[in-house]
VMD Tcl script that draws the C-alpha trace (Angstrom):
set ca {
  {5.04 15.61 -2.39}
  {4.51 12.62 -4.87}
  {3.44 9.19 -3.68}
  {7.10 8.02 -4.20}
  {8.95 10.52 -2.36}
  {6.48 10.65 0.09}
  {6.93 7.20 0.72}
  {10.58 7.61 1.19}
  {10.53 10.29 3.21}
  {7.89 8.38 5.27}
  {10.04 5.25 5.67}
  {12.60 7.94 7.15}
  {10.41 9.08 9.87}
  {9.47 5.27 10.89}
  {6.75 4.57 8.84}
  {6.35 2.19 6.22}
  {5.15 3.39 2.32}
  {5.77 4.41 -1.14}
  {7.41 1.49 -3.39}
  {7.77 -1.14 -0.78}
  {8.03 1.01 2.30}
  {11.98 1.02 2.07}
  {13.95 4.15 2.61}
  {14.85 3.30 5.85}
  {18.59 4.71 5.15}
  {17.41 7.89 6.06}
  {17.53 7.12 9.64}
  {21.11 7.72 10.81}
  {21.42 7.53 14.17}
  {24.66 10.16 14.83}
  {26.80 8.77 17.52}
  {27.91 11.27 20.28}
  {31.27 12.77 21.18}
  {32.28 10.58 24.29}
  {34.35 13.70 25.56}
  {30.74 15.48 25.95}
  {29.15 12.39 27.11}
  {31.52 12.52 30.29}
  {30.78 16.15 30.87}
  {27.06 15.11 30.80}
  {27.98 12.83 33.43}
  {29.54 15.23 35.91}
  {27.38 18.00 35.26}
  {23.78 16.84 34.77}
  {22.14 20.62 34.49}
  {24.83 20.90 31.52}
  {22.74 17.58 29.81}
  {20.02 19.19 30.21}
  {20.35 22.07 28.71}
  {22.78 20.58 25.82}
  {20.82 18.00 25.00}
  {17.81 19.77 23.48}
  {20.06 21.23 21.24}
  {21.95 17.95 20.12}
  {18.23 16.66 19.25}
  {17.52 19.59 16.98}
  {20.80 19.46 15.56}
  {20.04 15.62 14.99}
  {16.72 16.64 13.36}
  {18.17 19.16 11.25}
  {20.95 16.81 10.15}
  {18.26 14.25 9.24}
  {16.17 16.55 7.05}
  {19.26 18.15 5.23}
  {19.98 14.43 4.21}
  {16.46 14.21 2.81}
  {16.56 17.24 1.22}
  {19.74 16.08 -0.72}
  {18.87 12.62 -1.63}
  {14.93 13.24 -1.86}
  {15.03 12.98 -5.18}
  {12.79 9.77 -6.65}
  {15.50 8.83 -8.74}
  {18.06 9.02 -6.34}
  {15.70 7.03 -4.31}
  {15.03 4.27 -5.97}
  {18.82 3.61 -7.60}
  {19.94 3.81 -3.82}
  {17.58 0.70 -2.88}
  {18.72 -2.30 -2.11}
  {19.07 -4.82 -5.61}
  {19.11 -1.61 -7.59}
  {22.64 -0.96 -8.02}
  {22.55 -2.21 -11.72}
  {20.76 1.06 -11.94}
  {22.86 4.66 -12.92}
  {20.96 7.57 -12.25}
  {19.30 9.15 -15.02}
  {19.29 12.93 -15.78}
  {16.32 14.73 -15.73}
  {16.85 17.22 -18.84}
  {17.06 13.29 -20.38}
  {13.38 13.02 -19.19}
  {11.66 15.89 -19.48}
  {12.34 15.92 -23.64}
  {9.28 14.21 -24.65}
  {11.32 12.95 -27.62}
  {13.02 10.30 -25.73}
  {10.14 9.33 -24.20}
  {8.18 8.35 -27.65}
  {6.07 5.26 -27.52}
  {6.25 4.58 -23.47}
  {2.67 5.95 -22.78}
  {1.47 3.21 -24.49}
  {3.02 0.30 -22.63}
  {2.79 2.44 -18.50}
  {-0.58 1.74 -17.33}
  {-1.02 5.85 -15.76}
  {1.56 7.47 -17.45}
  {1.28 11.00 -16.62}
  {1.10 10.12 -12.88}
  {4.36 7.56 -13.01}
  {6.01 10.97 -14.84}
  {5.11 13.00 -12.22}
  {6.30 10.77 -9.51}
  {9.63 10.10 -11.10}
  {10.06 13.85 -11.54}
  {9.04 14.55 -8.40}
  {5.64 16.65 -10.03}
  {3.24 17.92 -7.43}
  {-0.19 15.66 -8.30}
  {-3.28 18.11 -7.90}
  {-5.65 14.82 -8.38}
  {-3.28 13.10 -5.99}
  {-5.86 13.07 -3.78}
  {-8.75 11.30 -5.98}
  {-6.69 8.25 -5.84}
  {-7.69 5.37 -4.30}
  {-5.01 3.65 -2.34}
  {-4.93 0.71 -5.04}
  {-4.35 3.54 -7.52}
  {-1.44 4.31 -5.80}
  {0.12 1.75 -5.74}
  {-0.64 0.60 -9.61}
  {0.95 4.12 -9.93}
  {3.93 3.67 -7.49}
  {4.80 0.44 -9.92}
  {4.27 2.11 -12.91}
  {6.80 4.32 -12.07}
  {9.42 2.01 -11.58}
  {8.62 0.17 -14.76}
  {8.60 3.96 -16.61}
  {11.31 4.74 -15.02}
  {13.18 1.23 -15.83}
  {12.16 1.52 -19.73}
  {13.87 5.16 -19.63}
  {17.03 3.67 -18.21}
  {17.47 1.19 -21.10}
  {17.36 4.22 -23.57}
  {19.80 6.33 -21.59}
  {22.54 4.27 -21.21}
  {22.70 3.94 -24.73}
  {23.44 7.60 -25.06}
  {27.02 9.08 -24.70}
  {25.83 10.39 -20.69}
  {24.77 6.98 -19.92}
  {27.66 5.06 -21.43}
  {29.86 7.14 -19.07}
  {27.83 6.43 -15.95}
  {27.68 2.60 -16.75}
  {31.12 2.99 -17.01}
  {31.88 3.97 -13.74}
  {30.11 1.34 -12.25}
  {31.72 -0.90 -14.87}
  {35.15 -0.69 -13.58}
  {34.06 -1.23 -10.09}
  {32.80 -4.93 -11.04}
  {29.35 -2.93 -9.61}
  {27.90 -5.74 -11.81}
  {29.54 -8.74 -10.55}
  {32.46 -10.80 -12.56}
  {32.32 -13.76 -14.58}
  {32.18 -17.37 -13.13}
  {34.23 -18.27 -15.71}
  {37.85 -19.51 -14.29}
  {39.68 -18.71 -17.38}
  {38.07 -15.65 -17.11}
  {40.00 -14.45 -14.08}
  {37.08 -12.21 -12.56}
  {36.09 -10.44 -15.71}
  {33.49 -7.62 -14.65}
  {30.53 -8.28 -16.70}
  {27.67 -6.06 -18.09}
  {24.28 -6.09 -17.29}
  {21.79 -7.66 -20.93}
  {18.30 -8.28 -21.26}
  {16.45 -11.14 -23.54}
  {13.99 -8.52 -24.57}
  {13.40 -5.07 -25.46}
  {9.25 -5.74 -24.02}
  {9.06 -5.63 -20.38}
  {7.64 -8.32 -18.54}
  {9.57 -11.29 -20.91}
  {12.91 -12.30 -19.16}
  {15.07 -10.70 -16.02}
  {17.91 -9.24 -15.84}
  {20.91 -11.24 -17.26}
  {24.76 -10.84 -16.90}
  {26.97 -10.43 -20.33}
  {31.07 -11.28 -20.24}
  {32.83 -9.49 -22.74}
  {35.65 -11.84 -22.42}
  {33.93 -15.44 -22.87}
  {30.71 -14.08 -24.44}
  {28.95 -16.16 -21.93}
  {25.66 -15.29 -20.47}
  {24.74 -15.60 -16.77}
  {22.22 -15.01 -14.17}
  {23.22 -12.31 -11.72}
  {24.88 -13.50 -8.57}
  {22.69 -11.47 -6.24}
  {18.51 -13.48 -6.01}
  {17.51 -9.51 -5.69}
  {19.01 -8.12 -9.02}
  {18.27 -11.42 -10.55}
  {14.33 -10.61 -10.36}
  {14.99 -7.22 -12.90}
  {12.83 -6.67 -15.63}
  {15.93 -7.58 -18.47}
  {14.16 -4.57 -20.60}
  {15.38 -2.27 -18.10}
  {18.79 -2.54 -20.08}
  {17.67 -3.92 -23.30}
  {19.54 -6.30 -26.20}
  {21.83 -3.72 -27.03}
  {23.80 -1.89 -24.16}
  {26.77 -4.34 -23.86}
  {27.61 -4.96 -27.02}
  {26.99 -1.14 -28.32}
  {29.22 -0.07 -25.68}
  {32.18 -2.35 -26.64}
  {31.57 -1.28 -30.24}
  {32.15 2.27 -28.89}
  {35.22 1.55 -26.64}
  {37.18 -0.83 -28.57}
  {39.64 -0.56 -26.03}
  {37.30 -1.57 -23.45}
  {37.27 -5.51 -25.29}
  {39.49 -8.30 -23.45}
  {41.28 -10.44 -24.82}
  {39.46 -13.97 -24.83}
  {40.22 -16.79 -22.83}
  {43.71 -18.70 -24.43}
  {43.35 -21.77 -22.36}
  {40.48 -23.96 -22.24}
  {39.32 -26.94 -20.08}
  {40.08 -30.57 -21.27}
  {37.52 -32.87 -19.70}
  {40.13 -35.97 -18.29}
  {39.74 -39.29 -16.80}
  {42.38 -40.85 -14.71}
  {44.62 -38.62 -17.03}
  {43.29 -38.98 -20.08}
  {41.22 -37.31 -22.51}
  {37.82 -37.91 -23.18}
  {37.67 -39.36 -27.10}
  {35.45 -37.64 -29.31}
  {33.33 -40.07 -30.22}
  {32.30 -40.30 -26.87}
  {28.64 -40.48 -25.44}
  {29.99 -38.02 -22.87}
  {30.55 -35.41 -26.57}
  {27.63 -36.87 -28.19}
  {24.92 -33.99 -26.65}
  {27.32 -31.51 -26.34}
  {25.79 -27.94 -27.76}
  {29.83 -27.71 -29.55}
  {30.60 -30.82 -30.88}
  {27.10 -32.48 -31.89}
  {27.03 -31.11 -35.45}
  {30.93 -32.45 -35.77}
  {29.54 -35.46 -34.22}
  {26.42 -35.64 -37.25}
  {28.82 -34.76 -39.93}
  {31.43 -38.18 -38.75}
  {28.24 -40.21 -38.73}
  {27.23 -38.91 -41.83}
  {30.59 -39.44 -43.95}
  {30.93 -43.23 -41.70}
  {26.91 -44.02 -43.17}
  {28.39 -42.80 -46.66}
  {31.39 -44.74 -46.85}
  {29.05 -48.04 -45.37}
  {26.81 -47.44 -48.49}
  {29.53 -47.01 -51.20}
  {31.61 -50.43 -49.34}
  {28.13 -51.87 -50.01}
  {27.09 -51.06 -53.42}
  {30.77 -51.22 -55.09}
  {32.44 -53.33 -52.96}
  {31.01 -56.94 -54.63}
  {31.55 -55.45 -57.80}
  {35.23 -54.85 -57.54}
  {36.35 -58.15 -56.62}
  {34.29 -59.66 -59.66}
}
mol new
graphics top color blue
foreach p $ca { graphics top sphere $p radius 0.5 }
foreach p [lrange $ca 0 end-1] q [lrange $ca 1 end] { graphics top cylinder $p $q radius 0.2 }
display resetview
């Protein structure tokens, strides 16, 4: 096995490894039929002999779940802060095409491939452990960079989607907003720049992401251009925005303009500059033509 899927499957037998040691879910305890826990009880030979049998039956239950989720992928998008993440199809990453310029920004490329393909490693074993885990990283940031180039694509549109329309992303703080599900934006195409932000099709605001664990992704996992390239796609997808809007009031009353409390706002400061300007203006022309007039 790979370093990653061996430290999955490894968190799944009780030990701790691969990308943080987590992979825990594996270990499903099955609960037992309470009708065949009272025959146990009134026939103890019958426990005996049954309960062998329940264990291996428990064993093989266990590994036929590893077997079907012991894909890396499938892995990592099922731990816990990664459900921003859709999985990505293989046939997407094995054509080297799509994967043009990542080598040079995934410190041990080859190796991260092979671990998110699941690749046997014949120099696995030349590794040091610090290797490893440089490795076991560089996958995820490999496998990250990929993601922000799939969901672009028609495929990975479609699985965004899904997870879309489940609010898998969280909704907008917004009031007027109602609990618009948002879409996951980055700051940066370059990894390493900015996390993870949260994009509201409805407000056009931009927010951090509610959860502290999805709020520490790389934002170049899902790029500048996902949200908006999807709405462009599915028109129909776009809201309508916002008709009412929040009138700042005290005991009642409106807040004037010309304010301090309007004078820093990001909105109304140039409007604020331009009525300063025209007031200076008309100061100067009261001042140069004004004596003149009256003689």
């Amino acid at each position: 096995h790979s370093p990653g899927v061996r430290g999955g499957n490894g968190a799944s037998n009780g030990g701790g490894g691969g990308v943080g040691g987590v992979g825990g879910h594996n270990n499903i305890d099955h609960p037992r039929d309470p009708l065949l826990q009272g025959d146990d009880i009134e026939d103890p030979e019958e426990d005996e002999d049954a309960s062998p049998s329940e264990e291996e039956e428990e064993d093989s239950s266990e590994i036929s779940a590893s077997d079907e989720d012991g894909s890396w992928i499938a892995w990592f998008c099922g731990l816990r802060g990664n459900e921003f993440f859709c999985e990505v199809d293989e046939d997407y990453i094995q054509d080297d095409f799509n994967l043009t310029g990542l080598n040079g920004l995934v410190p041990y490329y080859d190796y991260a491939l092979d671990m998110v393909l699941d690749v046997e490693m014949p120099m696995e074993d030349s590794l040091t452990e610090e290797q490893q885990e440089i490795v076991e990283s560089a996958a995820e940031m490999l496998y990250g960079l990929i993601h922000a180039r799939y969901i672009v694509t028609n495929r990975g549109m479609h699985a965004m989607y899904e997870k879309y329309r489940s609010a898998s992303f969280g909704r907008c703080p917004h009031v007027f907003c109602q609990g618009q599900p948002v879409l996951p934006v980055g700051l940066s195409d370059l990894p390493r720049n900015y996390t993870v932000n949260v994009f509201c099709p409805r407000c056009h605001g931009l927010f951090f992401p509610k959860s502290t664990r999805q709020a520490n992704i790389d934002g170049a996992y899902f790029g500048t251009t996902f949200p908006h390239l999807y709405l462009m796609t599915h028109p129909e997808m776009i809201p309508v925005r916002p008709s009412q809007q929040y009138v700042p009031r005290v005991y009642g009353f409106k807040i004037s303009q010309q304010s301090l409390y309007f004078r820093n706002h990001e909105d109304d400061a140039p409007m604020m500059s331009q009525n300063d300007n025209r007031s200076s203006r008309r100061a100067s022309r009261s001042r140069q033509g004004g004596g003149g007039g009256r003689r």
